[in-house]
N, C-alpha and C positions, 0 to 999 in steps of 0.2 A: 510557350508562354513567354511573355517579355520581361524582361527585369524589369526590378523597380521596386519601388516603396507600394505595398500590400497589407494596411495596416487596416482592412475587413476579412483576410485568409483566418477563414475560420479556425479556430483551436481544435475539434473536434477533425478536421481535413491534418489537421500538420502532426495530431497527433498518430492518428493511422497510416497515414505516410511512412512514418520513424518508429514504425511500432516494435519491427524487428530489433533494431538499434538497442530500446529504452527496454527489451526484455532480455537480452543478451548482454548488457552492461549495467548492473543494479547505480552503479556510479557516473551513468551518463548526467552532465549536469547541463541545464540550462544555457547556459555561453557556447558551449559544443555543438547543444540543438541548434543554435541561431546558426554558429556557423555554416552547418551541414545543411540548413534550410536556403542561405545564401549560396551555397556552392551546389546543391542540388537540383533545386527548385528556380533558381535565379531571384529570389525575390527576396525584400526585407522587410520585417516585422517589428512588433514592437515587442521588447523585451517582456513585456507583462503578458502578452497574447502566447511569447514562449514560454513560460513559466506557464501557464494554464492548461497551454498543450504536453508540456510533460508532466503536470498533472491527473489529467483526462486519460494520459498513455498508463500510467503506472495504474489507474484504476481500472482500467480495462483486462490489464496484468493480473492482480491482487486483488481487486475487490475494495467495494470502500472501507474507510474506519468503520464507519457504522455497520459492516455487514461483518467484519473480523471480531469487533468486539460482541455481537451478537452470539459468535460461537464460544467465548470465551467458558461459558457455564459448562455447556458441552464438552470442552478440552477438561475442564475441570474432574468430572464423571470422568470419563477417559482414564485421565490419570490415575481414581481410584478404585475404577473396574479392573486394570490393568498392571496397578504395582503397590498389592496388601501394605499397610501401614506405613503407607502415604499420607500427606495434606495436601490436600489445593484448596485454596478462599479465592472466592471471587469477591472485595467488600464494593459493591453499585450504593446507588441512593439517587431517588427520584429527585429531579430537581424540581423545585416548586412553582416555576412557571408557567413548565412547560409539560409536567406529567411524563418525562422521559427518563430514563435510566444513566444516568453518569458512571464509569467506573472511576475509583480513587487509587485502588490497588489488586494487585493478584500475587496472592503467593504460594509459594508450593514448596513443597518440603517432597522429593523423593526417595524414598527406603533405598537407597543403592546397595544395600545386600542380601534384599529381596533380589532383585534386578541381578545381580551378580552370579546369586544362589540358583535364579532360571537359567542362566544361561550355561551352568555347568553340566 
């Protein structure tokens, strides 16, 4: 491939390129991927196209927001299947326009000597 200015190189290309990278370093930033895409790939991008592809990388990683806060309820049950005279609140609320779930807060209180008292 030739160098040069590549500002159609897909985000979803530069992100699987660098996948290893952006899962073995949780603090790979942005300016880094550019570079690594210049010395790599030979080619240059525009900053916004790299910031999308280490976006696109990390959710390929992790999963979206929307798909972690989805299990949030379930972490919740978790927590008090699992450690008696515990609290977890998950406090959501639909928002009005769109019929979707917002979360506002999660809290949780751990019995840590329940916790302490299993593991003797």
């Amino acid at each position: 491939m030739e160098g040069g200015n590549h500002p159609q190189a897909p985000a979803r290309f530069i992100a699987r390129h660098f996948l290893d990278k952006l899962r073995d370093d949780p603090t790979y930033k942005p300016c880094q991927l550019r570079k690594d895409i210049n010395r790599e790939l030979n080619i240059t991008v525009p900053y916004k196209r790299v910031g999308q592809a280490s976006e696109i990388g990390r959710q390929i990683i992790h999963g979206s927001d929307e798909e972690s806060y989805q299990l949030l309820p379930r972490y919740c049950q978790q927590i008090l299947e699992h450690n008696p005279n515990s609290t977890a609140i998950v406090d959501r609320q639909r928002e009005r326009n769109f019929g979707v779930f917002s979360y506002r807060t999660v809290y949780q209180h751990v019995d840590l000597a329940s916790v302490v008292l299993s593991l003797v």
